[in-house]
C-alpha positions as CSV (number, residue, x, y, z in Angstrom):
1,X,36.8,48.9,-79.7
2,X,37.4,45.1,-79.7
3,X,39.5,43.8,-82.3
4,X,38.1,41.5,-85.7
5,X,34.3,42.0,-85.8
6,X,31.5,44.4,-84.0
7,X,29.5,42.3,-81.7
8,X,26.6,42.5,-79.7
9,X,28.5,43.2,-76.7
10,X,30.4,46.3,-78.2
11,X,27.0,47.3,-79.7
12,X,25.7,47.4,-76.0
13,X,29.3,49.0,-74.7
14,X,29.5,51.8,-77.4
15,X,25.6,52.8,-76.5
16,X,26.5,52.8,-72.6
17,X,29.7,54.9,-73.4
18,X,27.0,57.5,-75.4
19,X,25.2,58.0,-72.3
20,X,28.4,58.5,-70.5
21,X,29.5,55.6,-68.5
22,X,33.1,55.0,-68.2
23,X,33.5,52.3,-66.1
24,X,31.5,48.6,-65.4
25,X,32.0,47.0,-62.2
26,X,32.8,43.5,-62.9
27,X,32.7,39.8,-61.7
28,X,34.2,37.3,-64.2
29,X,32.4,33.9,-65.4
30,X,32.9,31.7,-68.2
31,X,29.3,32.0,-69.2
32,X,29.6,35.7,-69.4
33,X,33.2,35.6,-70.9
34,X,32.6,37.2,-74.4
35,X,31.2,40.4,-72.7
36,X,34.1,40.9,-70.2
37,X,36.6,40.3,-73.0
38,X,35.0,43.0,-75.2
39,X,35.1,44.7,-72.0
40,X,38.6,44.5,-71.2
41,X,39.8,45.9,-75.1
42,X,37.2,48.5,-75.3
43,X,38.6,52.0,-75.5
44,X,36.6,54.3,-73.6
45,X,35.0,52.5,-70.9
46,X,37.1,50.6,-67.9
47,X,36.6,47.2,-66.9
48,X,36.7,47.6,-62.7
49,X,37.0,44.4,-61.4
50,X,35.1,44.0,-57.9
51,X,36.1,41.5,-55.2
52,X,32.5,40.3,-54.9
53,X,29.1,41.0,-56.2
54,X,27.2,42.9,-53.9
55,X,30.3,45.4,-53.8
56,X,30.4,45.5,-57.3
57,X,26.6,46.1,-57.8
58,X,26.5,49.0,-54.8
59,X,29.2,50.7,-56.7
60,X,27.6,50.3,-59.7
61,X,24.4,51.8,-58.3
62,X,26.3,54.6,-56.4
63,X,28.2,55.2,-60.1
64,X,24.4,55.4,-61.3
65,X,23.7,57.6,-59.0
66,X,26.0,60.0,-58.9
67,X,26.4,60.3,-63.5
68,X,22.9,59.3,-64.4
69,X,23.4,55.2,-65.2
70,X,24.9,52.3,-64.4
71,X,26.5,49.2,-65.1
72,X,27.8,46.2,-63.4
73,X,28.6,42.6,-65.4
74,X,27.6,39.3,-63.3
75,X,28.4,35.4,-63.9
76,X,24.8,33.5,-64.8
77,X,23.1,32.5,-61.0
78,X,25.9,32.4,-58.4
79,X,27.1,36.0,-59.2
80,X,23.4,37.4,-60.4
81,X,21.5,36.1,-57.0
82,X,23.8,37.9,-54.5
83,X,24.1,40.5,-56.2
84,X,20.1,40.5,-56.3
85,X,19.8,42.0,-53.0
86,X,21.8,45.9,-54.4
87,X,20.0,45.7,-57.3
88,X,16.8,46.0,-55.5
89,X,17.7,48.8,-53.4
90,X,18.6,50.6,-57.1
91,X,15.1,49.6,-58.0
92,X,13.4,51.4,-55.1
93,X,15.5,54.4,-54.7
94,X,15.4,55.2,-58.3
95,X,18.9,54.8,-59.4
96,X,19.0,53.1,-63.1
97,X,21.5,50.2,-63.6
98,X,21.9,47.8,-66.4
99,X,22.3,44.8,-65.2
100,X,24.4,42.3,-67.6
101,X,24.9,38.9,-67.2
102,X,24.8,35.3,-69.3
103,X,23.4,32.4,-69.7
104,X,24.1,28.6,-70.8
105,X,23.9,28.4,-74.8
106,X,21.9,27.3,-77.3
107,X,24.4,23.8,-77.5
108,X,24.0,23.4,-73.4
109,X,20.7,23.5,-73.9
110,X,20.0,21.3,-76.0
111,X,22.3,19.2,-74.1
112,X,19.7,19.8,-71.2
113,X,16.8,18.6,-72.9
114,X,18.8,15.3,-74.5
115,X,20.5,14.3,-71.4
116,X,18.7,15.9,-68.7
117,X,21.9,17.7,-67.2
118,X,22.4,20.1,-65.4
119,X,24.8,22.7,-65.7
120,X,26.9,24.8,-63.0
121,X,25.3,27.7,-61.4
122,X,21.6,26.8,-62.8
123,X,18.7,25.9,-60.6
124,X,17.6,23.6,-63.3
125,X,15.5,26.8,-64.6
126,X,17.9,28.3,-67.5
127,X,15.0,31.2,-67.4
128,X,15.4,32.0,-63.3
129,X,17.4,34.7,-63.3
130,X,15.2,36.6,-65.7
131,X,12.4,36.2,-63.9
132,X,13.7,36.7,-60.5
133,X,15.2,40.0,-62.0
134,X,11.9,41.1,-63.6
135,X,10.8,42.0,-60.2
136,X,13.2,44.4,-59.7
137,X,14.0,45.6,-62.8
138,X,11.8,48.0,-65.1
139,X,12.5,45.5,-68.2
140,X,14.3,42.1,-68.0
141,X,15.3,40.0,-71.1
142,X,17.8,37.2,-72.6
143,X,18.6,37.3,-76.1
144,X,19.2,34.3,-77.7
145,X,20.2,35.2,-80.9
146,X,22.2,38.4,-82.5
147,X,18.7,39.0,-84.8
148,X,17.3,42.0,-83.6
149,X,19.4,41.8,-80.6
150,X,20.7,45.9,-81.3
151,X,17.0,46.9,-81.2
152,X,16.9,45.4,-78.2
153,X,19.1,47.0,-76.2
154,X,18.3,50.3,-77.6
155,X,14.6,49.7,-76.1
156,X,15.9,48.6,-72.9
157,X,18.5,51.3,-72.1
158,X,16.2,53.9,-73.2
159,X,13.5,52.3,-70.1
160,X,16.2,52.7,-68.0
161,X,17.0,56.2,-68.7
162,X,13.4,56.9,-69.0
163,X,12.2,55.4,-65.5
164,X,15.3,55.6,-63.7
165,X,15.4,52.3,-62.8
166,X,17.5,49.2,-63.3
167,X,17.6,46.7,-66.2
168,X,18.8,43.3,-67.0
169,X,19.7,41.8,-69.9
170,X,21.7,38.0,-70.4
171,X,22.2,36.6,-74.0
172,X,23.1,33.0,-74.7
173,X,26.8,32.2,-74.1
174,X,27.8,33.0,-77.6
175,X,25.5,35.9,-78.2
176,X,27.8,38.4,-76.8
177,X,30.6,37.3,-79.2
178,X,28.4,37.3,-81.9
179,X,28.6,39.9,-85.1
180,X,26.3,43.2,-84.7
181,X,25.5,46.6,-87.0
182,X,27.1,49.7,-85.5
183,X,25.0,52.1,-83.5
184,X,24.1,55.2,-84.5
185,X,26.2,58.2,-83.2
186,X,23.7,59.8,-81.8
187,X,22.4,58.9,-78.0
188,X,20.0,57.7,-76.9
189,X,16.9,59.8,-75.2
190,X,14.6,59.4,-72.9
191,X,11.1,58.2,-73.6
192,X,8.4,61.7,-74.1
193,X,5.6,60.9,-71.9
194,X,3.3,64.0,-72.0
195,X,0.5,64.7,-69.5
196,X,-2.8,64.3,-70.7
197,X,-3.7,68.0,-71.5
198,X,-6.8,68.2,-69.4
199,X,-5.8,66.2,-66.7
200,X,-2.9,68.2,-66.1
201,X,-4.9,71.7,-66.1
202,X,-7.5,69.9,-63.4
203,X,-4.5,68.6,-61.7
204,X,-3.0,72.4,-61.3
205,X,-6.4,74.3,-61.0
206,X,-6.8,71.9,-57.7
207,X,-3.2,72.2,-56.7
208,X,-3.2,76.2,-57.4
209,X,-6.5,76.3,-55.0
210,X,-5.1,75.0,-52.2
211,X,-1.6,76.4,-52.7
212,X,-2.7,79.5,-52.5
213,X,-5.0,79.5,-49.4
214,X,-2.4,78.4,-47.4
215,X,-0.9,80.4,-45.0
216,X,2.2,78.8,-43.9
217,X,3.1,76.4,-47.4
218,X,6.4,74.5,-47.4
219,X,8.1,72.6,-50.3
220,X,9.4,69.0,-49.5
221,X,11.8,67.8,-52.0
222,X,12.7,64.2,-52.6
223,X,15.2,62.2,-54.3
224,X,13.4,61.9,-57.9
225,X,13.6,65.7,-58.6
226,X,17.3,65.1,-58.4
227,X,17.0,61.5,-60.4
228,X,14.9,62.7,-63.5
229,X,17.2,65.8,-63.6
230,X,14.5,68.6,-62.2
231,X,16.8,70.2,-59.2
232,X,17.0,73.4,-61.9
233,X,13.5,73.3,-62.4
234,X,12.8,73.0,-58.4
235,X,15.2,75.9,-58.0
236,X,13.1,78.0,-60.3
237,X,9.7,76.8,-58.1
238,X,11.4,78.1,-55.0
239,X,12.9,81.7,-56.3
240,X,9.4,82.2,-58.0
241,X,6.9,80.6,-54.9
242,X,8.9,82.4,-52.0
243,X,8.5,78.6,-50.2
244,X,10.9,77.4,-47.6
245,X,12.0,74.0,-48.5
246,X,13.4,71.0,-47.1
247,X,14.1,67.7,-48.3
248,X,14.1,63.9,-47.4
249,X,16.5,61.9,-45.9
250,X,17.1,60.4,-49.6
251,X,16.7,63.7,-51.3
252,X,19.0,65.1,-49.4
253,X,21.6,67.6,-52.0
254,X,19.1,67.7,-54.1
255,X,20.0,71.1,-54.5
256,X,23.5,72.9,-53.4
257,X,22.2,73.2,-49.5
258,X,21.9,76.6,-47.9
259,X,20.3,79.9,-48.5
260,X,17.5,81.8,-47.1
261,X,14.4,79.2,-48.2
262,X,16.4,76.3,-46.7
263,X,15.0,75.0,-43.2
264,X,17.4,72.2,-43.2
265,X,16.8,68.0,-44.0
266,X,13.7,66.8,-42.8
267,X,14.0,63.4,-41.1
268,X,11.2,62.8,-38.8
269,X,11.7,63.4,-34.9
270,X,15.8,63.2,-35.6
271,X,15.3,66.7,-37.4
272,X,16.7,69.4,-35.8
273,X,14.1,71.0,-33.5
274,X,13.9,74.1,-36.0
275,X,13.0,71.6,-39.2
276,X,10.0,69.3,-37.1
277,X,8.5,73.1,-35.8
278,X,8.1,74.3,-39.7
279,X,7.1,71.0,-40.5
280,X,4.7,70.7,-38.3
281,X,3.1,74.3,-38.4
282,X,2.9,73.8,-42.7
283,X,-1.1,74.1,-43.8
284,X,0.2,72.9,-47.5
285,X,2.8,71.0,-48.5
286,X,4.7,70.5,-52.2
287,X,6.2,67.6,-52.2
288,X,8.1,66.9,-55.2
289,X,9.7,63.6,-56.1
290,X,9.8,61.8,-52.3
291,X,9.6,58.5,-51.4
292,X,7.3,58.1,-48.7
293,X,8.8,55.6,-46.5
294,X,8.0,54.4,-43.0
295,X,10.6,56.6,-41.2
296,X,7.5,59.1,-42.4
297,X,4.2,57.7,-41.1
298,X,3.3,60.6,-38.7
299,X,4.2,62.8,-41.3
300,X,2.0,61.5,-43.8
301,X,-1.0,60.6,-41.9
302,X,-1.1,64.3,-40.6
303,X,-0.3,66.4,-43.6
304,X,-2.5,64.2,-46.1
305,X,-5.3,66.3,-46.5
306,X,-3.4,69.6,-47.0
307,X,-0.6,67.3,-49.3
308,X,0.4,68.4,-53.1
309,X,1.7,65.4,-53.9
310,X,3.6,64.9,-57.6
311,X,6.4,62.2,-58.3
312,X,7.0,59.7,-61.3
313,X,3.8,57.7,-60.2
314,X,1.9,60.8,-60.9
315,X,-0.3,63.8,-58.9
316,X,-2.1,63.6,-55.8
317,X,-3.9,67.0,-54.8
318,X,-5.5,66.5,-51.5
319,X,-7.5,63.8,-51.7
320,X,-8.1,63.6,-55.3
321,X,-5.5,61.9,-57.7
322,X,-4.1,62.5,-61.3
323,X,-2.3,59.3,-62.2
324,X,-1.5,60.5,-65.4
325,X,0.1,64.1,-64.8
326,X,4.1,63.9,-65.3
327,X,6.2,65.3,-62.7
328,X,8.0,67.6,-64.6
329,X,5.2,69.0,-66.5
330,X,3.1,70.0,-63.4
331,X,6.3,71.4,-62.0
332,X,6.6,73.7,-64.9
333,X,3.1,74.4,-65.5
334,X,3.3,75.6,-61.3
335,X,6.0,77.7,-62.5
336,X,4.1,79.6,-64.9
337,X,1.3,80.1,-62.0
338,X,4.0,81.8,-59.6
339,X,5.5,83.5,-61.8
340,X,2.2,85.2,-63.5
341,X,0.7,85.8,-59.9
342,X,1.0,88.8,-57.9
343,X,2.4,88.8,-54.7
344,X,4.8,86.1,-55.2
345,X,7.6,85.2,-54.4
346,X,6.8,85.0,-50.9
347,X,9.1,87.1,-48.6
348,X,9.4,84.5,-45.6
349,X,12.8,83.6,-44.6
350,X,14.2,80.3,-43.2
351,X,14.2,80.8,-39.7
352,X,18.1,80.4,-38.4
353,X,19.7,76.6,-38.3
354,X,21.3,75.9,-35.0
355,X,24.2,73.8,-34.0
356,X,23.0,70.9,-34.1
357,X,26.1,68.6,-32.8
358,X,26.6,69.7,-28.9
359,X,22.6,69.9,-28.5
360,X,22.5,66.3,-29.9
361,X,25.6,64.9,-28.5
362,X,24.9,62.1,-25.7
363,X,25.1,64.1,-22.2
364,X,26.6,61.0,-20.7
365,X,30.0,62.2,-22.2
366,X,29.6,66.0,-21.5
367,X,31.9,65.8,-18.6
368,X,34.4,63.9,-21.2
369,X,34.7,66.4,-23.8
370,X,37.7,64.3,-25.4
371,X,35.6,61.7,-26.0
372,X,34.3,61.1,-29.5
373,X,30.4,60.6,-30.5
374,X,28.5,60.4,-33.2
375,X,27.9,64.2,-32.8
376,X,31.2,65.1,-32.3
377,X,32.7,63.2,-34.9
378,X,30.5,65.2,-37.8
379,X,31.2,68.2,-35.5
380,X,35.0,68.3,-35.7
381,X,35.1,66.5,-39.7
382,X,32.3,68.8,-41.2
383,X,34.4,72.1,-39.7
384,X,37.4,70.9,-41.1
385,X,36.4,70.3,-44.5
386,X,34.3,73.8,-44.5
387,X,38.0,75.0,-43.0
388,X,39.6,73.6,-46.1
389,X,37.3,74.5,-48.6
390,X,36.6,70.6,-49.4
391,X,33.0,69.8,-49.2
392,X,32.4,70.9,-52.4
393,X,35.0,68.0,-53.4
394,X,33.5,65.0,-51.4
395,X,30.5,62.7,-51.9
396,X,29.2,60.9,-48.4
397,X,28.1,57.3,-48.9
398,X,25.6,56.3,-45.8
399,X,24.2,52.6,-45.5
400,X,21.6,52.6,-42.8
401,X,22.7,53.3,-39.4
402,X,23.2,55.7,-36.5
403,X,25.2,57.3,-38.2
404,X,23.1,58.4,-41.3
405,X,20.4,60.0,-39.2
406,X,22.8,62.3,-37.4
407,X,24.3,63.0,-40.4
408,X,21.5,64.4,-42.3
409,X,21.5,67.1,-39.1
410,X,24.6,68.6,-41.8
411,X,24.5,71.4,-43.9
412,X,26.3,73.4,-46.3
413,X,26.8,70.1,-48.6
414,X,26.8,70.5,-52.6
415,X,24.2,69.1,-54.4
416,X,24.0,65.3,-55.2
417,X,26.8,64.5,-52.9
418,X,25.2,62.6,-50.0
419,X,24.4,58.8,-51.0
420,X,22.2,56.8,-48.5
421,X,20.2,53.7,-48.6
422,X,17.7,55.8,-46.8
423,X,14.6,53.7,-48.3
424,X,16.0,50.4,-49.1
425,X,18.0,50.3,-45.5
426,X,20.7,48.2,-46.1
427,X,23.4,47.7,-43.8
428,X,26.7,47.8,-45.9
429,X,25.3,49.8,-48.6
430,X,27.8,52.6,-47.7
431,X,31.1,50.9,-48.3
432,X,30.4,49.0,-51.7
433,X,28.9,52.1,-52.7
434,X,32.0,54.2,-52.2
435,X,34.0,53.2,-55.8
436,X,31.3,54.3,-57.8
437,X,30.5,56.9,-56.2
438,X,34.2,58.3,-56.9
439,X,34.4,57.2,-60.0
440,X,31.1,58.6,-61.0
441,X,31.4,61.6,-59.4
442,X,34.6,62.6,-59.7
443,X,35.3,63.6,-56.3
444,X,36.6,61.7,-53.3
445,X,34.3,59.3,-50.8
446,X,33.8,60.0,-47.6
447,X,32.2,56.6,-46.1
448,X,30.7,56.8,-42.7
449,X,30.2,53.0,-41.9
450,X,29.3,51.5,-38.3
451,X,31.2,48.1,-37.2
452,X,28.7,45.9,-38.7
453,X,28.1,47.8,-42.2
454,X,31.8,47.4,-42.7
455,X,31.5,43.9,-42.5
456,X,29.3,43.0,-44.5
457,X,31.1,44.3,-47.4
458,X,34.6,45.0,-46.1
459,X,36.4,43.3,-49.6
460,X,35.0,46.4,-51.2
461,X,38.1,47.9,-49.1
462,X,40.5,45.9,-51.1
463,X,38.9,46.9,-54.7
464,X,39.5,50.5,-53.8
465,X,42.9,49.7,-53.2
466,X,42.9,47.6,-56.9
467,X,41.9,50.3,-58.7
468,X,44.2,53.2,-56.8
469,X,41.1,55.8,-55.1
470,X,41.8,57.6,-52.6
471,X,37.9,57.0,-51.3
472,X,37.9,56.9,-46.6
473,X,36.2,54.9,-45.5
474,X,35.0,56.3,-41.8
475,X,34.7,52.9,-39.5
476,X,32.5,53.9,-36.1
477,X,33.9,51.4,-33.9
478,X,31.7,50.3,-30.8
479,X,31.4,46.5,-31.5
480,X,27.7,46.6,-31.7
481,X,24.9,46.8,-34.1
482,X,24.0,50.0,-32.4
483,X,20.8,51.0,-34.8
484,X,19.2,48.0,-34.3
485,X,19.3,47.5,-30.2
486,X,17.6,51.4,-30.5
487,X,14.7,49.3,-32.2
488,X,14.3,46.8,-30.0
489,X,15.8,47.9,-26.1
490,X,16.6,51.8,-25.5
491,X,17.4,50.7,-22.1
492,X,20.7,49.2,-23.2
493,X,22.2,52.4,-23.6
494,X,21.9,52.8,-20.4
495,X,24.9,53.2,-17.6
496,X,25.5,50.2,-15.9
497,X,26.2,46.3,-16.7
498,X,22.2,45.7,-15.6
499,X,21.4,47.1,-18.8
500,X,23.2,44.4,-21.6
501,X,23.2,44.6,-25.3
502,X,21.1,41.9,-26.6
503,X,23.6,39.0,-27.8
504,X,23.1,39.5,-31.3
505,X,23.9,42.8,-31.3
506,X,26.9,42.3,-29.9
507,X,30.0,42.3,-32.6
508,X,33.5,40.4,-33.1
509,X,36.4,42.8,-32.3
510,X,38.4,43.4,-35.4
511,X,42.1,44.2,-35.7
512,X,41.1,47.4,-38.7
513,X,45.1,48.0,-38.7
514,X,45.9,44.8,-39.8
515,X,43.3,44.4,-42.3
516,X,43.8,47.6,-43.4
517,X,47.2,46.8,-44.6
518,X,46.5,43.2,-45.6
519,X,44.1,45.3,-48.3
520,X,46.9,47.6,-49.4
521,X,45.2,50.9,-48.1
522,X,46.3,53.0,-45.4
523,X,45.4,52.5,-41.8
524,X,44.5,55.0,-38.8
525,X,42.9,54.8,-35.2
526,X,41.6,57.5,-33.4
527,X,40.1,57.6,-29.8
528,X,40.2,61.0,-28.7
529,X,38.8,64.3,-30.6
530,X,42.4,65.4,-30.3
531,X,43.2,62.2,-32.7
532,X,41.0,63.0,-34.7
533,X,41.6,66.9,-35.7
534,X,45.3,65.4,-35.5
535,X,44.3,62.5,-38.3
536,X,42.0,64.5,-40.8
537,X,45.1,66.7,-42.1
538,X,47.0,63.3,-42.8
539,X,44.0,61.6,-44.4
540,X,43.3,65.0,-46.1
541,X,46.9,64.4,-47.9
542,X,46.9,60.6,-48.7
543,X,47.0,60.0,-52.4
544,X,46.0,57.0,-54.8
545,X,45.4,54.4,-51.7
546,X,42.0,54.3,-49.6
547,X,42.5,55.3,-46.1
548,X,40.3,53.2,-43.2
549,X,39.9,54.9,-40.4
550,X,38.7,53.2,-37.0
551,X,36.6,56.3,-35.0
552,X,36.9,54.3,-31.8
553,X,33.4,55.4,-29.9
554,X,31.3,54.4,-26.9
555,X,29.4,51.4,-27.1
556,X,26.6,53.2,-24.9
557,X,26.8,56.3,-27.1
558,X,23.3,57.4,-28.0
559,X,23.0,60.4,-30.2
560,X,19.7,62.0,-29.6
561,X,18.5,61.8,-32.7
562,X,18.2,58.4,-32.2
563,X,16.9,58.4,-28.7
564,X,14.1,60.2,-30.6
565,X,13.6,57.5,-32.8
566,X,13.6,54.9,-30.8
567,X,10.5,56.2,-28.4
568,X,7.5,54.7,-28.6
């Protein structure tokens, strides 16, 4: 604990260390300095001090992600607006960070209304970052005073916990440093918020119906069975249904992956072929916990009729919806059905997962088989760490690019260990995200970045280095923003110098080397597959530094799984 008095700030650092954070990513302020000073002598959680916010606020949602909440502490307005743009993405893929920040005091305000000035870092609205926050946050307030300020933040981390969203909460300058009554020792818990008892019975007596007249049902998982802590309960639903399963792009590890229910990550048309057939042949389908997002529009509109729908908004059987039915309740009260009904489980099998990295691979390199590609490079990197034993020991951050869709062609991975901004889309996401992903997880990053995610954040290189992980970062060199020129010209993949990148596509070369050692992590470059089985030993061995890794690839390369997704 701090030294002299309890204060507000160790009130709100002893109830975050309850609910098991360690560590808060950091940016330091003077308005904000009380609460990184309590920080800094609290035993038990780490200050870890980012290079800039938006890395600090990835890896404080990836941290979130990965152990169940989040933190990351923010200077008033310069620090809190970039950082805006993470805490968003937290806010729509379900991951629950407290957001913690200051604000000018009571004495600068007063100053304000006197004298009309106005202070650094404010728009001249002392109130803005509150309210630009309360859009993205499930419950956004400043305390001005110590009274009542450990009620408070009991109410607000509990509708973090409870939601599984992000919060925000600022005091006045000298609120932080003020005195405060020690918590409780228990933890807090999540809010109970039962079904409505006949609601839920209509909810399951439609669901049941439809359920069981289907002839070919499937279970699609998504990312809130995982968030709100049901991938046990969904595990139970599968042994006792007999469903084969599958899962989002954002779901994916919801559960360890694998065994004989398991068709595989469903992803639209970059699916393996196997996954879009029992997809597409379902007559019912489960879906627990998914984010319905654009990359599933066909999906959707086809399956909407014949579509159990349950998530933390509530029930949809069919047509007819139950806003009040909680996930986890109609999940269990499902189980009960299954498991009191004869002829269940169901005896259907997954039908076989092929290779799905030589199908995929661009055929404009098949006569080059040294050659890297997207394809090849999860070919060669998966089969080493299933060689070694090690992907039960890595978590994969993904931002969005090429290479996320290919990757979610993968299996074999353990539950919760594949990250992706798969909702939000947010180039960069990957590489911020990697600290707390380590740190939260406890296992070691693997970041797949393209040219132009890297980029965007690559400082967040330099706080791995800071604070001594071992996290990769994965760099897939071809100079271009190659996700975005699928979206707007296909034809630029094609052979030939007719057929041009657009311009802004087109990236700065970077010397990843240099900068690799300029950051204090260790540098490698690989061009050829033989460079690459030759690297991932080394890499496999580097210890307390983070290891960049240029994959040096074609520009024109164009896994299939995105030449599906570009068609019309």
């Amino acid at each position: 604990m701090t030294q002299g008095s309890f204060t507000v700030a160790d009130y709100l650092l002893t109830r975050l260390q309850q609910l098991e954070v360690r560590h808060v990513f950091q940016i330091p302020g003077d308005y904000v300095k009380h609460f990184t000073q309590a920080l800094e002598h609290f035993d038990g959680v780490d200050a870890i001090g980012a290079i800039n916010e938006l890395d600090a606020a990835y890896a404080a949602d990836a941290y979130a992600r990965t152990r169940g909440l989040g933190a990351v502490s923010l200077q008033f307005g310069v620090s809190t607006f970039i950082a805006l743009n993470a805490i968003a993405g937290a806010w729509v893929e379900r991951s629950p960070v407290v957001v913690i920040s200051a604000t000018p005091g009571a004495d600068m305000r007063k100053i304000t209304e006197m004298y009309e000035v106005l202070y650094h870092h404010s728009t001249g609205n002392l109130d803005a970052d509150r309210e630009v926050y309360a859009k993205v946050t499930v419950k956004a307030i400043t305390l001005s005073t110590n009274e009542g300020a450990a009620d408070q933040i009991d109410e607000l981390l509990v509708d973090a916990i409870t939601h599984r969203r992000p919060v925000y909460i600022a005091c006045y300058k000298e609120v932080w440093g003020q005195p405060c009554r020690r918590p409780p020792e228990a933890p807090l818990q999540p809010r109970a918020l039962p079904s409505p008892p006949q609601e839920l019975a209509d909810a399951v007596e439609q669901a049941w119906t439809q359920l069981a007249a289907a002839k070919q049902p499937l279970i699609l998982a998504g990312v809130e069975v995982l968030r709100f802590g049901l991938s046990p309960l969904l595990q139970q639903l599968i042994h006792a249904s007999g469903y084969l399963y599958t899962t989002t792009t954002l779901g994916k590890t919801v559960l360890d992956e694998g065994g004989p229910k398991h068709i595989g990550t469903y992803s639209d048309v970059a699916s393996v072929e196997s996954v879009r057939k029992v997809v597409a042949e379902a007559d019912c389908v489960l879906t627990l916990g998914a984010i319905i997002t654009d990359d599933y529009v066909d999906f959707i509109e086809s399956k909407y009729a014949n579509m159990v729908l349950a998530t933390s908004a509530g029930v949809r059987v069919g047509y007819f919806p139950y806003p009040g039915v909680r996930m986890k309740d109609f999940m269990e009260a499902l189980l009960a059905r299954f498991e009191a009904t004869k002829g269940y489980p169901l005896p259907v099998e997954a039908p076989p997962q092929p290779e799905p990295w030589t199908r995929n691979s661009d055929p404009k390199y098949d006569a080059h088989p040294q050659v890297i590609t997207y394809n090849r490079f999860f070919q060669h990197t998966l089969a080493f760490l299933k060689d070694q034993q090690l992907l039960g020991e890595i978590v994969w951050t993904f931002g969005v690019s090429s290479a996320l869709y290919v990757a979610t062609n993968a299996c074999g991975l353990a539950r919760n260990s594949f990250l992706s901004s798969a909702a939000w889309q947010i180039i960069g996401f990957e590489t911020g995200a990697a600290a707390g992903a380590q740190l939260g997880s406890g296992k070691r990053a693997f970041t797949v970045a393209g040219d132009g995610g890297f980029m965007e954040v690559c400082q967040s290189l330099s706080t791995l280095a800071r604070n001594g992980l071992d996290a990769v970062i994965f760099v897939m060199s071809n100079q271009v923003y190659a996700i975005e020129q699928v979206f707007v010209d296909l034809s630029a993949f094609e052979p030939g110098p007719q057929h041009e990148f657009d311009t802004f596509d087109v990236l700065p070369k970077w010397d990843y080397l240099a900068l690799a050692q300029a950051f204090g992590a260790v540098g490698m470059r690989v061009e050829t597959i033989a460079e690459l089985e030759a690297a991932l030993p080394r890499i496999k061995d580097v210890k307390g530094k983070p290891v960049l890794v240029e994959v040096v690839i074609p520009e024109k390369d164009l896994p299939d799984q995105m030449r599906r997704l570009g068609l019309p």
